[in-house]
N, C-alpha and C positions, 0 to 999 in steps of 0.2 A: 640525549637530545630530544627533543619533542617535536611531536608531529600536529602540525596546527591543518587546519580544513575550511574549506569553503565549497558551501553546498549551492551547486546552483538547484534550478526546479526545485526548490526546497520542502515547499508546501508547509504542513502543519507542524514537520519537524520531524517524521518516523526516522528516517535514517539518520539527521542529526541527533536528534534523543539516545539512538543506538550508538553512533559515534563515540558520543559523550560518555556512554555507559560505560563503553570499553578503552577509557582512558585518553583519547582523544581529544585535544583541543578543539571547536568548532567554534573558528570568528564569526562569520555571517553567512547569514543565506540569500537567497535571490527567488525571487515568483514575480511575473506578474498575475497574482491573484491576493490583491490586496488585502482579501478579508479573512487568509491567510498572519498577520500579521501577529495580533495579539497572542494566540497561541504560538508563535513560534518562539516570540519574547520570551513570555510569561510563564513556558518549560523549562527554555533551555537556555537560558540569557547569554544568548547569542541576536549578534543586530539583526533584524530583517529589513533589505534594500527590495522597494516592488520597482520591480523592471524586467522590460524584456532580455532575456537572456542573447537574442540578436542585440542588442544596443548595449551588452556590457561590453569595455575595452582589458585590456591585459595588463593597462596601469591599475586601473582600479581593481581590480583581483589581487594583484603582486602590492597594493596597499595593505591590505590586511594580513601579513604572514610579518611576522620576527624575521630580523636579519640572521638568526643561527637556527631557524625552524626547518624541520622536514614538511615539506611542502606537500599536501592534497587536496587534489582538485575532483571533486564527489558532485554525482548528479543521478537524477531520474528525470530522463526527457519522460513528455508524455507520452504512453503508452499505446493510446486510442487509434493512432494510426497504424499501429502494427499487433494490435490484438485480434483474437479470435473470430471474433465479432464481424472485420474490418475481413478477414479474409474474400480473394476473388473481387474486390474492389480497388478501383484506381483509388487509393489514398495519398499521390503524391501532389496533391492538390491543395492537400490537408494542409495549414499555414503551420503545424504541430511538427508535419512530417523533416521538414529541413533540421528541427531544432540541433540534433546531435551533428550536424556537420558546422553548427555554431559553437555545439561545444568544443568537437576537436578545433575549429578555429584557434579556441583559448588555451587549448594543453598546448598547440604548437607556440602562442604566442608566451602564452606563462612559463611554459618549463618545466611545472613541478614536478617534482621528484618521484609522484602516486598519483596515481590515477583511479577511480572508483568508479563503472557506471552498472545501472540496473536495470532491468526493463521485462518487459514479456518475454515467453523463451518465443516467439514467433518475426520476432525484431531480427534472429539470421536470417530469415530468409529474403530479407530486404537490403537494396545496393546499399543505402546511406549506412546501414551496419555493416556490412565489410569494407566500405572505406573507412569507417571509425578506425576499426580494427587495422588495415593496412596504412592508415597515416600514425597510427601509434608504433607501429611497429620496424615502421619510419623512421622514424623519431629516437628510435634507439631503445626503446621499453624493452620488456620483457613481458609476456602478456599472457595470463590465465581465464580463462573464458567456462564455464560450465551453467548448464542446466541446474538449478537447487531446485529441490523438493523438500518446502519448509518444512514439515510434518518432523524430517530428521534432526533439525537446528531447536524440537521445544519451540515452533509456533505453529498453535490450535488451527489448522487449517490446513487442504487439501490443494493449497495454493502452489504454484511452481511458478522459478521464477529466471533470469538469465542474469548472471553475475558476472561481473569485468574486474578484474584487480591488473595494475599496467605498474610497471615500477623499473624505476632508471639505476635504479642503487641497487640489485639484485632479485636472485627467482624469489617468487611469492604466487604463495597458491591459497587455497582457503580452508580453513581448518578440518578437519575430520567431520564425519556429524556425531553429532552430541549427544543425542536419545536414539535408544531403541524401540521405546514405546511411546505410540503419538500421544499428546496431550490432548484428553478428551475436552467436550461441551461440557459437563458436568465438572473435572476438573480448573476450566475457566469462569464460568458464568452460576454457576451451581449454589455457590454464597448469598448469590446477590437475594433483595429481597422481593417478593411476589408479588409481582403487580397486574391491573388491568388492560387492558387494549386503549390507549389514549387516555390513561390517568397516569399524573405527575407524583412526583414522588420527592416530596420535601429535603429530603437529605441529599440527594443526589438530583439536582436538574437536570441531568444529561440521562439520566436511567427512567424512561419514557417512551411508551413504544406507538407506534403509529393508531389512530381510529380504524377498524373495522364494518364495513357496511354490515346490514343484516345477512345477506347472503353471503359474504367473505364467513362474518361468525359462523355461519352452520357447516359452512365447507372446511373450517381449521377445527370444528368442533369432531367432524368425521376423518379428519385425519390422522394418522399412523405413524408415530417416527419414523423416517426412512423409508415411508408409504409414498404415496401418489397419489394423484388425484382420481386414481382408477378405484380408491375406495371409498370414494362417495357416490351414494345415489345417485341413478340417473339423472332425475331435474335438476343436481345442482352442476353438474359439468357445463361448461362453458362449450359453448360454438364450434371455438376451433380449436378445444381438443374433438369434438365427435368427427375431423375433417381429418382427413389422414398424414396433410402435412401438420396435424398438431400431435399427432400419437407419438412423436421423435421427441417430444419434452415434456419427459416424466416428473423431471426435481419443481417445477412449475407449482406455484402452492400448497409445497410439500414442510414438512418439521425434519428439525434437525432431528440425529439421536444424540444419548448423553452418553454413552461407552464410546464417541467416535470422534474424531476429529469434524468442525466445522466445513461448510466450502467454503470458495473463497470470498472473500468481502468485497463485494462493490460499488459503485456510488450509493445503486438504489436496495443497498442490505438489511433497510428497516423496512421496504415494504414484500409484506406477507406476498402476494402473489407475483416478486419479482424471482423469487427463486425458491431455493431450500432454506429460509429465512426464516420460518415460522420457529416458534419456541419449543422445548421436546414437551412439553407435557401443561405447559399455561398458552389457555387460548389468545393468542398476539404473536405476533411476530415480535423478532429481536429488539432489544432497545436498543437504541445510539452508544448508551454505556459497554452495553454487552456487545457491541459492533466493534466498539474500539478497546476491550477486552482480549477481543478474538484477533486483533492485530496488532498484540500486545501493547498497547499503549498505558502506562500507568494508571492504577486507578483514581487517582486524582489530577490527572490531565486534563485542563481547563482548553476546552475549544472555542468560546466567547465570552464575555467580558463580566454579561450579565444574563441569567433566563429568559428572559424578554427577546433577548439575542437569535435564541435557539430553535432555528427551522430542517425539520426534516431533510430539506435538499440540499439546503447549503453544508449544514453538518456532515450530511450523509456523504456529499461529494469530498468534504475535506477526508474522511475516515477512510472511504473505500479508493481514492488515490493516494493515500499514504504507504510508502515504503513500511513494512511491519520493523518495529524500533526493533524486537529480537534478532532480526537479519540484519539490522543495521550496525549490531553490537558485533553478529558475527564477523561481519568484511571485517570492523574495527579491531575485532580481536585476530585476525587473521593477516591483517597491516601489520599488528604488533608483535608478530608472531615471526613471522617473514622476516 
């Protein structure tokens, strides 16, 4: 029998790509983030419907499955409300934050047979996750919940993450990890070809890395794989790190190394002084290619239609809210597994 899916919060497609990799049928997805669309086609040819995931109904979900289909219902609410970041803040104000009691809305109404959500591991410590959890459990599932530490699944990254697998048709859990040995920076990104700081690179338009001020240059030019901004010269330190609440943020305009696994990818992962971004050994920070590299996305994964298209924030925001496809292959393989 086959297991068809519908991704809500779909975005540029990480987890459906993964899905798909691991044998999965995947009908449609859902975002309202409409510039979102063309990528999610144009990978994975699967429809993308933009809509609020409050405004979807349980008819049109239950439209897209085969009458003899295993039913999966897959999602990554937004994250932002219950990240790192967001900690010691009321975020239930956040119009983001209700999303997941929209989506259980739809497992109770839909039914399906699987259930798939993803999210920050910092997402238990908040109610709207444990009523996820206690209306699936409800509902009759059977419900596996863990912390991943991609590094183990073979994806380039220092990233962890909270994985949900829910299933009405028997126990399911998630596969073993797969590597014992992380997959380095050099291993991912190490091929690519050598580029400048805000020079484009014909073969690849997405393999393009941010412009660098003059002092940005001199400060990536004294930096250390795995260093910190403590080995630059004095005049080039910035304000507030000489201020003692900046001495707590070391990775701050730092280089990756190439023997180590990447951090993790986030909206703002191509700009050099947003984190440990910088390149190990070419002065510039990461490109957008090698962003979405690092969270495994195919290398010929079209994120806009045309060059012209292709802006730092917007791109950067699709790559570093994407579910990494590797992990998405894993749930997929661990559905099928189960």
């Amino acid at each position: 029998m086959q297991i068809e899916a519908v991704d809500l919060f779909c975005g540029v497609g990480g987890l459906t790509a993964g899905l798909i990799k691991s044998g999965i049928v995947v009908k449609a997805g859902y975002d309202i983030a409409n510039e979102c669309k063309f990528a999610y086609e144009t990978n994975n040819k699967a429809q993308f419907v933009h809509k609020d995931v409050a405004e979807v109904t349980a008819e049109e979900i239950k439209s897209w499955y085969s009458e003899s289909a295993i039913r999966l219902l897959a999602g990554c609410a937004p994250c932002q409300p219950f990240s790192t970041y967001n900690q010691g803040k009321d975020t239930t104000k956040d119009k983001k934050w209700p999303l997941l009691y929209h989506f259980s809305r739809l497992i109770k109404e839909v039914n399906p047979e699987l259930v798939t959500m993803e999210n920050v591991p910092e997402v238990i410590r908040h109610k709207v996750y444990q009523d996820f959890i206690d209306e699936l459990e409800s509902l009759g599932y059977q419900v596996f919940a863990k912390e991943v530490v991609c590094v183990d699944y073979g994806i380039p990254q220092t990233r962890k993450r909270h994985v949900v697998l829910a299933s009405r048709i028997g126990k399911i859990e998630l596969i073993p990890p797969t590597h014992q040995k992380p997959i380095t920076v050099k291993e991912t990104i190490g091929s690519l070809e050598p580029i400048c700081a805000g020079v484009r690179v014909n073969k690849d338009p997405l393999h393009i890395s941010a412009t660098l001020s003059e002092l940005n240059m001199k400060r990536i030019q004294y930096s250390k794989p795995g260093g910190t901004w403590r080995d630059w010269p004095e005049e080039l330190r910035a304000e507030c790190h000489k201020r003692n609440s900046g001495q707590t943020y070391p990775s701050v305009y730092g280089r990756m190394e190439w023997d180590k696994p990447a951090p993790t990818m986030t909206t703002l992962c191509y700009g050099y002084g947003n984190g440990r971004f910088g390149h190990p050994e070419q002065d510039r920070g990461i490109s957008l290619r090698e962003a979405a590299l690092i969270q495994t996305f195919p290398q010929n994964y079209q994120f806009t239609e045309t060059p012209k298209q292709i802006s730092f924030k917007a791109v950067g925001r699709m790559i570093g809210n994407a579910v990494p496809v590797r992990l998405g292959e894993v749930i997929g393989l661990s559905i099928l597994q189960s």
